[in-house]
C-alpha positions as CSV (number, residue, x, y, z in Angstrom):
1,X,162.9,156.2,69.8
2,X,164.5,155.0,66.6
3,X,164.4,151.7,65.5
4,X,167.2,149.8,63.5
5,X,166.2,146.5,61.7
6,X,170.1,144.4,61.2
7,X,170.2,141.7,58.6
8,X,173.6,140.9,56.6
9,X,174.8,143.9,58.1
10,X,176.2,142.6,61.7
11,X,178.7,146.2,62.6
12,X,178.8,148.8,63.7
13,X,181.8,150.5,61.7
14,X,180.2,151.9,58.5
15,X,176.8,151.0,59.0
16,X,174.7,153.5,57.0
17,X,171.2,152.7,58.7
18,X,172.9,152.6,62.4
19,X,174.8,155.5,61.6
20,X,171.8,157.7,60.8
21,X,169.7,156.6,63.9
22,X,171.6,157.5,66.2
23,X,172.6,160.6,64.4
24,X,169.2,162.0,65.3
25,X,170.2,161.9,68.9
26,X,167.4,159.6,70.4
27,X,167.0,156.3,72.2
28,X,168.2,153.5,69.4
29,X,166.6,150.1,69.5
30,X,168.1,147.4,67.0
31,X,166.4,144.5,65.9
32,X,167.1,141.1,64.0
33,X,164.7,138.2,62.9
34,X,166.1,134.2,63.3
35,X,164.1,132.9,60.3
36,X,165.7,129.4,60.4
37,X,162.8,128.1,57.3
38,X,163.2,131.2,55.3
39,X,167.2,130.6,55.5
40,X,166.7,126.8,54.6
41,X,164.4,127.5,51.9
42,X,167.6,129.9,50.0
43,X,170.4,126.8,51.0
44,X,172.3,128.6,53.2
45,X,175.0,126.6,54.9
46,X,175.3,125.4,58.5
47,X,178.6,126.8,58.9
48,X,177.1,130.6,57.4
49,X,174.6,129.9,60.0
50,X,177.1,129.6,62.5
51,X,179.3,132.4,61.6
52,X,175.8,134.7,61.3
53,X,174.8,133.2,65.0
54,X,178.7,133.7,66.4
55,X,178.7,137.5,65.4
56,X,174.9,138.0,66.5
57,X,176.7,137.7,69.6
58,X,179.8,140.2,69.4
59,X,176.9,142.5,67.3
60,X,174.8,142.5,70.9
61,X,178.0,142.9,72.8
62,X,178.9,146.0,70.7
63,X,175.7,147.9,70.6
64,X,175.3,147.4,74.5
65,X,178.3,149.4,74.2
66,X,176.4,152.3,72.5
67,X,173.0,152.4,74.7
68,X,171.6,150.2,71.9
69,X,169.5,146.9,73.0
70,X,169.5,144.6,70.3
71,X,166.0,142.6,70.1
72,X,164.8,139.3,68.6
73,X,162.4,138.4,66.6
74,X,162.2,134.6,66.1
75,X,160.0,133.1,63.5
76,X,159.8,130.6,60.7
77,X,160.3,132.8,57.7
78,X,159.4,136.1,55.8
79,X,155.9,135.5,56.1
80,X,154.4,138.0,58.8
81,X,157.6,139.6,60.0
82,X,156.7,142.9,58.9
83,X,153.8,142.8,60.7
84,X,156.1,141.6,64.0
85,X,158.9,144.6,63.2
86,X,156.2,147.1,63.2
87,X,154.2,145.9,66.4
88,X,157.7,145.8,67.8
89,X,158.1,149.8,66.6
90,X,154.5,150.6,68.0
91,X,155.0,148.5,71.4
92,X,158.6,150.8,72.0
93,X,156.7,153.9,70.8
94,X,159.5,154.4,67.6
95,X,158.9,157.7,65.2
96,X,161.3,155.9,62.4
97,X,162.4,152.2,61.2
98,X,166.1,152.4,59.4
99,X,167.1,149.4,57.0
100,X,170.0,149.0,54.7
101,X,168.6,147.7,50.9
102,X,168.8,144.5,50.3
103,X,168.3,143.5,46.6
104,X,167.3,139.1,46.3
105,X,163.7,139.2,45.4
106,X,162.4,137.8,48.7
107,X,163.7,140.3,51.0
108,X,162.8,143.4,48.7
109,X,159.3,142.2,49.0
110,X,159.5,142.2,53.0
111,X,161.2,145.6,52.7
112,X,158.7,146.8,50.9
113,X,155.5,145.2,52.6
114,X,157.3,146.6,56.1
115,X,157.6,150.1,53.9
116,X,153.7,149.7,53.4
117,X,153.3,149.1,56.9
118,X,155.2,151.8,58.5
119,X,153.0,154.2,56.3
120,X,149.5,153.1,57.0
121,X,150.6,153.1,60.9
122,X,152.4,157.0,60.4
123,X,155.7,155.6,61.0
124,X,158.6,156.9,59.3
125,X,160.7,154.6,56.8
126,X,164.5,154.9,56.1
127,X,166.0,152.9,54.0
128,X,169.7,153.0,52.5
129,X,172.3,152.1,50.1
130,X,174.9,150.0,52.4
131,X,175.6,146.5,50.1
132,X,176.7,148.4,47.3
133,X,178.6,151.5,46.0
134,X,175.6,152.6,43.8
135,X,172.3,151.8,44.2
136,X,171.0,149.2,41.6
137,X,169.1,151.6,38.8
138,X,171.7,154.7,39.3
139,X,174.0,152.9,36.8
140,X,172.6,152.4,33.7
141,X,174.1,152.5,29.6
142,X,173.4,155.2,27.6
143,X,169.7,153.3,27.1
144,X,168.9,153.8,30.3
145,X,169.6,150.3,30.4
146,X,171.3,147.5,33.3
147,X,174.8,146.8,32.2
148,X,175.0,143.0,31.1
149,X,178.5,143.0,30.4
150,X,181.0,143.8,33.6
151,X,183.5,145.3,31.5
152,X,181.0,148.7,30.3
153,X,180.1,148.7,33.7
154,X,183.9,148.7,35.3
155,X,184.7,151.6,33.3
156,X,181.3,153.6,33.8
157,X,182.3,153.7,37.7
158,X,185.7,153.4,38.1
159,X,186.7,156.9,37.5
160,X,184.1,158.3,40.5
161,X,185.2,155.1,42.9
162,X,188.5,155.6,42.5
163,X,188.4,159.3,42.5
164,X,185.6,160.4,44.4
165,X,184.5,157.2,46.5
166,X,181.6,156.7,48.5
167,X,181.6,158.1,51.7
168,X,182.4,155.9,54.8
169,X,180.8,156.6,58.2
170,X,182.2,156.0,61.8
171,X,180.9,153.5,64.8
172,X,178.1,156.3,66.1
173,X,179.0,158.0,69.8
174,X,176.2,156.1,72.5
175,X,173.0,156.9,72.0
176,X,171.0,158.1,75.4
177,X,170.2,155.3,77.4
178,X,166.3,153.6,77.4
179,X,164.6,151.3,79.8
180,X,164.3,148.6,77.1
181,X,166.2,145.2,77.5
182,X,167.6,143.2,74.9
183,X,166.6,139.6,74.1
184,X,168.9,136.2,74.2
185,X,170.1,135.1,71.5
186,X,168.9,131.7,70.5
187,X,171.1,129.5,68.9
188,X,168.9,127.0,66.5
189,X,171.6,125.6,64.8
190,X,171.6,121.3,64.8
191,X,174.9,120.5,62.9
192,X,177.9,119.1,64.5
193,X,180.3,121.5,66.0
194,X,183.4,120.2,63.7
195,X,181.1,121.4,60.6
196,X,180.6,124.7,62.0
197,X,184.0,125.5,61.6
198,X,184.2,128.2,64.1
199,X,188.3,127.6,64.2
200,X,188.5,129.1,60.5
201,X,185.7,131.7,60.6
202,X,185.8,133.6,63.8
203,X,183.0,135.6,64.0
204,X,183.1,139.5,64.5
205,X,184.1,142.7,63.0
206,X,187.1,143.3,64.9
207,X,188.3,140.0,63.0
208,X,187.0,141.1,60.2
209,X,189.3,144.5,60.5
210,X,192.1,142.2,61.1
211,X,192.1,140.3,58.4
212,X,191.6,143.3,55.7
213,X,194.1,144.7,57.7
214,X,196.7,141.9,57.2
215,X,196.0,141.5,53.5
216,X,196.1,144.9,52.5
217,X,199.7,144.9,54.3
218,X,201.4,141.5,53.4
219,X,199.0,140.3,50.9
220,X,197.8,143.3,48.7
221,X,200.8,143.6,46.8
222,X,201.2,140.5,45.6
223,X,197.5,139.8,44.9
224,X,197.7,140.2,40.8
225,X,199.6,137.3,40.7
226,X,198.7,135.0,43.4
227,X,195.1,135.0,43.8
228,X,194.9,132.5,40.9
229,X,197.0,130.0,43.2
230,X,195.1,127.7,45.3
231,X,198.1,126.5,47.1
232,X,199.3,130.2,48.5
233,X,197.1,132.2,50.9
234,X,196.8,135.0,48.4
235,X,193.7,136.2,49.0
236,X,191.9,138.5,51.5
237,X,189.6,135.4,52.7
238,X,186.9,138.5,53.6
239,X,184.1,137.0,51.4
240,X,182.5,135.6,54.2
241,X,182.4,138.9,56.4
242,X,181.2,140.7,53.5
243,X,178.5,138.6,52.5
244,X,176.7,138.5,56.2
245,X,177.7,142.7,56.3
246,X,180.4,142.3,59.1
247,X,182.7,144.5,57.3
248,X,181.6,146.6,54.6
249,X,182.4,147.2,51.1
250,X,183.2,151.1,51.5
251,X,185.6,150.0,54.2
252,X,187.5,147.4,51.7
253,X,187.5,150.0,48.9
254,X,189.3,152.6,51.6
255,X,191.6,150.1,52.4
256,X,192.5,149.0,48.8
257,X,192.8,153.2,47.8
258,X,194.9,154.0,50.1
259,X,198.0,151.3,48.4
260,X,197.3,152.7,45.1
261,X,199.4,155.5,44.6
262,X,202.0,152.8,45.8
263,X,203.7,151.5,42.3
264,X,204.7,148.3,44.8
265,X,200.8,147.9,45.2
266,X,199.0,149.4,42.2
267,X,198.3,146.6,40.5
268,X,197.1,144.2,43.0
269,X,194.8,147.4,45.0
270,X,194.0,147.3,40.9
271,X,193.2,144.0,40.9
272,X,191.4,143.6,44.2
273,X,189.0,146.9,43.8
274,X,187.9,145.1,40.2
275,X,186.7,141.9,42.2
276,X,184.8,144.4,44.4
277,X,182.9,145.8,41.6
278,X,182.0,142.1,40.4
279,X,180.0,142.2,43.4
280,X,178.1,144.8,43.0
281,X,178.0,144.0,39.4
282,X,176.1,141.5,40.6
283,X,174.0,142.7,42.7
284,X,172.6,145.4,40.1
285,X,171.7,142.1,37.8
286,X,169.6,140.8,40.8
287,X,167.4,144.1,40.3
288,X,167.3,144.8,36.4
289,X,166.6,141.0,36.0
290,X,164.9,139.7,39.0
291,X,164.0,136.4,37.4
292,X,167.8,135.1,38.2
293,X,166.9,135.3,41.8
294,X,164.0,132.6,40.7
295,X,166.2,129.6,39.7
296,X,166.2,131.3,36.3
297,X,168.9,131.5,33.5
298,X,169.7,134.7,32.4
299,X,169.7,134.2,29.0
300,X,166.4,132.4,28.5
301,X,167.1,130.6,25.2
302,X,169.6,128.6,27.5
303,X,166.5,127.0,29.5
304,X,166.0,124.8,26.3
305,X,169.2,123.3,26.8
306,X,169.0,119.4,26.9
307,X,170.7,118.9,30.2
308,X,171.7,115.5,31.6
309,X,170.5,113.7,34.6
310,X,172.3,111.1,36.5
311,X,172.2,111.1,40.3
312,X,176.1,109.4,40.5
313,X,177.6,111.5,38.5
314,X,176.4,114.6,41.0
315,X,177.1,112.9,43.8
316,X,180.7,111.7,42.7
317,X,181.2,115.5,41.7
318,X,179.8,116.4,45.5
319,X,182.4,114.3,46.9
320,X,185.1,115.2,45.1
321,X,185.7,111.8,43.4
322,X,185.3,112.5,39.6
323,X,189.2,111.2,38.6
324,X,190.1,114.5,38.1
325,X,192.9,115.7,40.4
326,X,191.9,119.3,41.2
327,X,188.4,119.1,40.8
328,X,188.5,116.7,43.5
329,X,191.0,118.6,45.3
330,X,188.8,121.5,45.1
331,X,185.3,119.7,46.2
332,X,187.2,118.4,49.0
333,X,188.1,122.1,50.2
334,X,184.5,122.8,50.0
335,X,183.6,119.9,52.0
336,X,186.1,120.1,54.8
337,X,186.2,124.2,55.2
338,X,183.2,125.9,53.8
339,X,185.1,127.6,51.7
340,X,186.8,127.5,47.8
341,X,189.1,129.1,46.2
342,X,187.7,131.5,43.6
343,X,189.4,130.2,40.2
344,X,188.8,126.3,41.6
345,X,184.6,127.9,41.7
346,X,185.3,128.0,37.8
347,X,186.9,124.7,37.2
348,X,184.4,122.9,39.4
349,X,181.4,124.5,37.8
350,X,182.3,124.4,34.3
351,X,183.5,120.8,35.2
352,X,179.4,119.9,36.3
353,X,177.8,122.3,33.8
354,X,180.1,121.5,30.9
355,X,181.8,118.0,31.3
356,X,178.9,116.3,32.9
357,X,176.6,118.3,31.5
358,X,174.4,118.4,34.2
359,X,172.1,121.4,35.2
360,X,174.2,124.1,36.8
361,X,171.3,124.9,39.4
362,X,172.4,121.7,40.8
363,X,175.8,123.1,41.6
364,X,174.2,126.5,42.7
365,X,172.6,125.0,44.9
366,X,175.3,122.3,46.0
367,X,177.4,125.2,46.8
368,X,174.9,127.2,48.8
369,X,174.2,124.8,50.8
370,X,178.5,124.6,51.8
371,X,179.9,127.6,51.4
372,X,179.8,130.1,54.7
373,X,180.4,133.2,52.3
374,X,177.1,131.5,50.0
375,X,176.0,135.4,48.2
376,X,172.8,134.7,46.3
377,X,174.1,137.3,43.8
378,X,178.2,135.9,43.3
379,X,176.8,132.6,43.6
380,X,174.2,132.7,40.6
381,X,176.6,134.6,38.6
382,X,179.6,132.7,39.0
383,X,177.5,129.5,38.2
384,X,175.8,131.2,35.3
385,X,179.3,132.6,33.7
386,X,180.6,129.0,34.3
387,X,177.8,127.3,32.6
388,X,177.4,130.3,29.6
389,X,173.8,130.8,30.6
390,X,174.5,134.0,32.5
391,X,175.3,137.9,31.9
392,X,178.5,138.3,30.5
393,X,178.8,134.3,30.1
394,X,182.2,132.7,29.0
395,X,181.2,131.7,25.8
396,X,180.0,128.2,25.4
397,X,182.9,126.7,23.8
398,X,184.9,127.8,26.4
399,X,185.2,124.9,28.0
400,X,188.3,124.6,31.1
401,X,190.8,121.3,30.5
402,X,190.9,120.2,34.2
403,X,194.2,118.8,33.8
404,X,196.2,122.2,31.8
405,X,194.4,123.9,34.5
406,X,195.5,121.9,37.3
407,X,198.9,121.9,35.9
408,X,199.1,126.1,35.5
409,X,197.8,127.0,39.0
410,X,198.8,124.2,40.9
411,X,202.0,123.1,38.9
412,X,203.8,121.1,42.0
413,X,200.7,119.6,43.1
414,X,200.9,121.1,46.3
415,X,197.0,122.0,46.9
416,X,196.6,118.2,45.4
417,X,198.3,116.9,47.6
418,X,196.7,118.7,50.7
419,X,193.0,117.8,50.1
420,X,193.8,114.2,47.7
421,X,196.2,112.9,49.8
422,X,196.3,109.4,48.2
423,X,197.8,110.8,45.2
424,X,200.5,112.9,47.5
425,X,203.1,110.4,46.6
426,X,202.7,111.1,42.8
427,X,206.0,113.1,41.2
428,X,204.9,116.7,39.9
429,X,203.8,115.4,36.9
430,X,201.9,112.8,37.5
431,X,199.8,113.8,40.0
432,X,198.1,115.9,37.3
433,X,197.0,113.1,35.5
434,X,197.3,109.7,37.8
435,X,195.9,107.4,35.5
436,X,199.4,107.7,33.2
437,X,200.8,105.7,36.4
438,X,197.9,103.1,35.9
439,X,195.1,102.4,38.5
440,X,196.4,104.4,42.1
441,X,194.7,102.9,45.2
442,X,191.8,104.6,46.8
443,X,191.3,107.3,43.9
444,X,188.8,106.8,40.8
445,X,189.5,106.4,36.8
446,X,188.4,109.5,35.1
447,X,184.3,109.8,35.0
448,X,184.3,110.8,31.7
449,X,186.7,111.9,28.6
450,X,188.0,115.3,28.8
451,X,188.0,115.4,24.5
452,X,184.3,113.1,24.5
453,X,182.8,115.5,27.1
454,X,183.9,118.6,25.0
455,X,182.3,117.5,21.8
456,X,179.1,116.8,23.7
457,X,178.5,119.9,25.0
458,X,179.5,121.9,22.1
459,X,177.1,119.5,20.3
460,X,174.6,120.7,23.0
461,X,174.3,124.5,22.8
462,X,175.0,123.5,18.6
463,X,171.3,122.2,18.6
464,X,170.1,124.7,21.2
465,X,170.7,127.3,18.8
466,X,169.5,125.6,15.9
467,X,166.4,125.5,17.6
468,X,166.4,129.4,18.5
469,X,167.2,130.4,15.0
């Protein structure tokens, strides 16, 4: 009997660690822990809850499908379940547990207290690169050191991804049938079902498929230039099904190869396969530097910084009622869908970071907490380049105007006017910057001076690095 432990990697389609089970040709047992206190402990969002607990459910429904029962393990958090997973693997008499790597700092020390486990007991360990294209460590500079720049790191890999990519690996044939059962599923989720949002995420890889499908088709070509356009459906709205593993990376990058010998969809395959390899960009900084797992910055002279603190102001920002037309716009989305658009992540956290100044865990964690494609790794990165504490930081006095922006990426006010309707009757121009029209009903002044806000913050890291020289 072989045992399969699943955690954010809910498929069967190009599952290293499933794939290699069954490829011995035994009895396959999977298993999956419902930690609901480890999961509220890292922020993750009801509506990623709900989109993990949905395709639990088509996961179980597919494995039946392959002589595979999938069993549960519930319990409050990390503490002890390796101890359960291998009295699970002795109880159904298993030779060998198979895991895909995961790389946040909390489940690498269950992986490898499981690891220890497995050896005292004589039970065989397997363990495999599935989350990225190269295992954290196997891409170093000519040091021998993590990349901290994405750029060095793009052009170490790009030739072999592109050329020679990492190999892809079917849905396994059945295994032969056992005489074990599989478990319910219990559903431990308390939130409302409108907050779920189970109409925008449908859960499952076969939805998955379809939407890489449909972008890759109608979307691909096009990406380069629309993806920075909150108002058109430009993007591949996958994040979510990557980040809980229901489709996986390889599969995208396939996808994305085969358009690129097209000149029609070079540049946006281009474009698209780069975003790819900001994930696992990030996913190597979670290794080489596991502090930023820790509610660390990366850059540790940045921890001096003299950071603000006003309840208000965060929870005006939260609501999406700062006076600034997109930011607001864009908290809003958030709010309602569980989901942002990926340049609108930047505006909203350099807007909290920079024009509030207020401590960018705040926002970190604010946007955990929402988003159902919440990726420790994307997350802490995107929040650390915003708030030039990170790896490859936007340099501090790059600071984004919320208005230009608004008005280059949203130039007719169309996404405006979609989450802020009480500015929807604003001309093109105006709704950019409504208080030129004087107070508008139902929407706030400005919480603070685009010019003023600049100056402090420059003024900020100024004395922050008088202090580190």
């Amino acid at each position: 009997m072989q045992l399969v432990w699943f955690r954010n990697d809910l498929r069967t389609l190009d599952n290293t660690a499933l794939y290699y089970a069954c490829k011995r040709g035994q009895p396959v047992t999977a298993v999956v822990a419902i930690t609901p206190e480890q999961w509220q402990s890292h922020g993750d969002a009801p509506v990623k809850q709900s989109l993990y607990y949905r395709s639990l459910l088509t996961l179980k429904s597919s494995l039946a499908q392959l002589n595979i029962p999938l069993k549960v393990i519930e319990t409050a958090n990390f503490t002890g379940l390796p101890q359960q997973i291998l009295d699970l693997s002795l109880q159904l008499g298993c030779t060998a547990i198979h895991m895909n790597r995961h790389y946040e700092w909390n489940e690498r020390q269950c992986e490898e207290e499981l690891a220890r486990l497995a050896v005292q007991a004589g039970i065989e360990i397997q363990r495999y690169t599935d989350q990225v294209f190269h295992e954290p460590g196997s891409v170093l500079t000519g040091k021998g050191e993590y990349y901290t720049v994405f750029t060095p790191f793009k052009k170490n890999i790009w030739p072999t991804l592109t050329q020679q990519p990492p190999q892809s690996y079917p849905v396994p044939p059945a295994c032969p049938a056992s005489a074990v059962t599989a478990d319910g599923i219990p559903c431990w989720l308390e939130a409302d079902e409108a907050g779920l949002r189970a109409d925008l995420w449908p859960a499952g890889e076969e939805e998955a498929i379809r939407r890489l499908e449909l972008f890759v088709e109608r979307k691909l070509p096009l990406y380069g230039q629309l993806r920075d356009i909150p108002s058109q459906p430009g993007t591949s709205t996958l994040s979510p099904y990557l980040a809980l593993g229901i489709i996986s990376p390889r599969t995208c990058l396939h996808y994305a190869l085969s358009r690129l010998p097209e000149a029609r969809a070079h540049q946006g395959a281009e474009a698209w396969i780069n975003e790819l390899i900001w994930r696992d960009f990030y996913k190597h900084i979670l290794v080489g530097f596991p502090r930023v797992s820790k509610h660390r910055a990366f850059k540790q002279d940045t921890e001096a910084l003299a950071w603000r603190h006003s309840d208000s102001d965060l929870q005006r920002w939260q609501q999406g009622q700062t006076g600034y037309p997109l930011v607001d716009a864009a908290m809003r989305q958030l709010n309602q869908t569980g989901w942002m658009h990926n340049r609108l992540r930047m505006v909203t956290a350099m807007f909290l970071s920079k024009h509030l100044l207020l401590d960018w865990r705040l926002g970190e964690a604010y946007f955990m907490s929402k988003l159902v494609d919440g990726d420790l790794a994307a997350n802490n990165g995107g929040w650390q380049w915003s708030a030039s504490t990170g790896t490859d930081a936007a340099p501090y006095f790059r600071i984004f105007n919320p208005v230009s922006q608004s008005e280059k990426f949203d130039p007719e006010g169309r996404f405006i006017r979609r989450f802020v309707p009480e500015l929807a009757h604003l001309d093109n121009k105006t709704i950019h910057s409504p208080w030129l029209a004087g107070k508008v009903a139902n929407y706030p002044a400005p919480m603070v001076d685009h010019k003023f806000a600049r100056q402090r913050v420059l003024d900020s890291f100024q004395a922050l690095k008088e202090i580190s020289a």
